[in-house]
N, C-alpha and C positions, 0 to 999 in steps of 0.2 A: 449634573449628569444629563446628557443629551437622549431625547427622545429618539429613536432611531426609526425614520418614516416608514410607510407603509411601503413605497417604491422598495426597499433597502432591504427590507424584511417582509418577501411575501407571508401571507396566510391562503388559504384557501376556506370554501364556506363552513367547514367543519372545523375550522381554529389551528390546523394541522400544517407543517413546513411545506409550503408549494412544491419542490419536486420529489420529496422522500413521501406528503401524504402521511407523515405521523404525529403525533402529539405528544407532548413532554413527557406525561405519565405512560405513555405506551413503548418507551428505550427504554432498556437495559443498562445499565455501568460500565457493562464489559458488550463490546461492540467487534464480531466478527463480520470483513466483509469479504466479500467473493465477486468477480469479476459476473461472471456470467449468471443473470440472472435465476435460470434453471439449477443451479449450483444450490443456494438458498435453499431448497428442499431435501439437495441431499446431505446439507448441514443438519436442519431443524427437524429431521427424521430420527433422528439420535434422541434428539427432547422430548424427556418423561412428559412431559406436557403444554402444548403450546397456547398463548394465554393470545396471540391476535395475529393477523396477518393484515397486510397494506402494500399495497402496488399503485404504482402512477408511472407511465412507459416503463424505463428499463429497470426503475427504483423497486425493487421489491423485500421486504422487512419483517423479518420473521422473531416476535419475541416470545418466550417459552422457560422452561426452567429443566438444566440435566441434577436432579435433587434439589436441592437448594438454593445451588448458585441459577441463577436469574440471566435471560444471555440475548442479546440481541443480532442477528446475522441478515445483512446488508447487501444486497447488491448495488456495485456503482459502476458496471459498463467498464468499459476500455477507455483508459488513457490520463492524463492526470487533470484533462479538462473537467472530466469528471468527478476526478477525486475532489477537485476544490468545491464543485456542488455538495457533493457530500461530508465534503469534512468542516466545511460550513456551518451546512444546515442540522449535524450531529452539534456539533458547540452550540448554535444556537440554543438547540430542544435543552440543553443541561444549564444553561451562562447566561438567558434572555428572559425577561419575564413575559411573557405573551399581552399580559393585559394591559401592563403599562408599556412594551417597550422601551424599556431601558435595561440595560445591564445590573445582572445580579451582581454585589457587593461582596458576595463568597464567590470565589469562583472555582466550579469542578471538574475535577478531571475525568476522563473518561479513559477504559484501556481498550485501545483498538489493535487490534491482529488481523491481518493480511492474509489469508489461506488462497493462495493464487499458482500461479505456471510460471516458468520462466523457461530459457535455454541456456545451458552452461557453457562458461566459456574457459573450461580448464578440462582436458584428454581425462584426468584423475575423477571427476562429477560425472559418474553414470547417470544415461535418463532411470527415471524410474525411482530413483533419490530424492532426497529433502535437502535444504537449505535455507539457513535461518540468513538474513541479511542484517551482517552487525551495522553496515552502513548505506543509504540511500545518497547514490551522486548520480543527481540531474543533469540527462542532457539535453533535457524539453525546457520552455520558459517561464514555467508557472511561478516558482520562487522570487524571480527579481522584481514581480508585483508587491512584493511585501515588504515589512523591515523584520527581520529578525540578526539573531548575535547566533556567531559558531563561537566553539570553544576552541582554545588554541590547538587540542590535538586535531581537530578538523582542520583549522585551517593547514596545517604543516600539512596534511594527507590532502588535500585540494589543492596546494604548491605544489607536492610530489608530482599529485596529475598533471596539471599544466604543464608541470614540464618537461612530460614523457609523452603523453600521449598527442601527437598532433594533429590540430582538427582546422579545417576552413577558418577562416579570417568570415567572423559572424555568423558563422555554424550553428553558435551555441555559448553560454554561456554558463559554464557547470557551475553546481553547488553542492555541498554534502552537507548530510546531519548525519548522526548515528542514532542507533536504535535506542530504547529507553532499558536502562542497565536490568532494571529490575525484575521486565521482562523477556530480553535475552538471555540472563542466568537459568531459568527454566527448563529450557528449551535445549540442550546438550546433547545428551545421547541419542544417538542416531542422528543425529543431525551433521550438515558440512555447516562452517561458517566463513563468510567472506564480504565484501563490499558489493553489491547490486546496485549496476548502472540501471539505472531508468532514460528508454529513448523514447521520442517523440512520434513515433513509428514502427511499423512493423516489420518494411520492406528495408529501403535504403536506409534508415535509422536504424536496422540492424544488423547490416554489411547484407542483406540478400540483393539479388540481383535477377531482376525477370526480362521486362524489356528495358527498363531505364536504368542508365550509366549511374553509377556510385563516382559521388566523389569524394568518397575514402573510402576507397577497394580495400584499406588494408586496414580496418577500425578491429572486424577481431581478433587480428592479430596482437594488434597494440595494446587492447582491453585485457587479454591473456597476459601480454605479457607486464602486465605493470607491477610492480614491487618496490612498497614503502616497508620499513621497518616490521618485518614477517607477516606486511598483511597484502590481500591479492584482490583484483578481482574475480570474481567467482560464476557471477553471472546477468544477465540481461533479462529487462523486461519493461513494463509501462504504467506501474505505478508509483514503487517503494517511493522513491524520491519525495512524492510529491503529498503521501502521508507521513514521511517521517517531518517534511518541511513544514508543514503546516500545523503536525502533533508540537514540532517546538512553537510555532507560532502562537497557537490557542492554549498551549498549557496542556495538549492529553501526553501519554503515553503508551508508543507504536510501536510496533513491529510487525515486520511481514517473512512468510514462510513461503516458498516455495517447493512446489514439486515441481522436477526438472523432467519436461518431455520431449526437450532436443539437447543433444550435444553438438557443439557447433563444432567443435574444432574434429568431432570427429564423424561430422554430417550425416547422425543418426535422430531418428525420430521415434518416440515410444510407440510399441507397438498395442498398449494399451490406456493411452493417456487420461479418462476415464477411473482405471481402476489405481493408478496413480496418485490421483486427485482424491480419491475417496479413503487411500490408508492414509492418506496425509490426513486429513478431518478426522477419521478413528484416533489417530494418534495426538494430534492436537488437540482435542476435545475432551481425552483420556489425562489432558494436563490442564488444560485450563478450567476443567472443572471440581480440579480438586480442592 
């Protein structure tokens, strides 16, 4: 078994993951994260009691207990550049022994949940709604850093895309995972479910247009309208992908939720995205804690 150097595997002088800033014994098993660091509080506000906090720039990590269950909530910034710092440095803290550097011989899973934003891209997905994303298909490039195996229903549904939807010659290079079965069954009532593209962008990676030219004016149309065997895409945004790619890579199990605060196709924006965002966590939290 390979030592894994110090370059490879920062620490920091408290023994703790260089950008997360936390230490093995201070995660949770069940790992909520949230984009926007401010967010984090209005998760861990819920928590009968909060057992530590930890911030380093935009990392901030709130672990606490709603009764029993034991819960760790995450922030990791916008984009999936981010996600791979984070979903890293999560496997580490659980799969790495810190004092020797090398890799634990059990390896644990961890279940991570996604409580984020997105924009719908189906007339039927009012903002203001939830959606669960049964699948992550990346159109950023963090996945073809890695090896990992799809299963054959992926792939047939990553054929479908290619070759419906048409994008720039080296645009991008999509990839799908689906969500982790066990905890998508959960997750039903009240909920939309659908396949959630992850872009590498906010603007032109998600057909807006301000001053610079799109070259695919017509990406949500096409994202609307795709259809594989009764499943659709549903909606947009900038992470799923790249936590569902890397929950299969390391062995956790993902899933991401959305509250939806734009409608694209029908160029509405919530007028309280905010209080949105916050019945989604009552409601998630009202499950995951059970």
């Amino acid at each position: 078994m390979t030592r894994i150097a110090e370059s490879e595997l920062i620490l920091n002088a408290r023994g703790a993951v260089y950008h997360l800033d936390v230490r093995p014994e201070e995660l949770a098993d069940t790992v909520i994260t949230v984009g926007d660091p401010d967010r984090v509080q209005a998760v861990s506000r819920h928590f009968d009691r909060i057992e530590g906090t930890y911030r380093h720039r935009e990392f901030v990590t709130h672990t606490g207990y709603i009764g029993q269950k034991r819960l760790s909530v995450v922030s990791t910034g916008i984009g999936t550049d981010n996600i791979d710092i984070v979903l890293n440095e999560l496997d580490a803290l659980v799969n790495i022994d810190f004092n020797t550097r090398l890799v634990k011989e059990e390896p644990a899973a961890l279940q991570i949940i996604r409580l984020g934003t997105a924009g719908s891209l189906q007339e039927s997905i009012p903002v203001d709604s939830f959606v669960v994303s049964t699948h992550g298909l990346g159109l950023d490039n963090l996945l073809p850093f890695y090896t990992y195996q799809n299963t054959p229903e992926e792939l047939l549904l990553l054929e479908a895309f290619r070759g419906q939807i048409r994008l720039q010659p080296n645009a991008a290079r999509p990839y799908l995972i689906e969500a982790a079965a066990t905890l998508l069954e959960r997750f039903t009532d009240g909920f939309h479910t659908g396949i959630t593209v992850t872009c590498p962008g906010f603007y032109a990676p998600q057909g807006r247009a301000l001053r610079g030219g799109l070259s695919h004016p017509e990406l949500i149309e096409q994202l609307g309208g795709f259809s594989f065997e009764n499943r659709h895409i549903t909606n947009f945004e900038m992470e799923t992908a790249g936590i569902y790619g890397l929950g299969r890579v390391l062995g956790h199990h993902c899933l991401s939720i959305s509250a939806i605060v734009a409608n694209r196709v029908r160029q509405e924006f919530s007028k309280d995205g905010n209080a949105a965002v916050n019945a989604l966590i009552e409601k998630a939290l009202g499950i995951i804690a059970q």
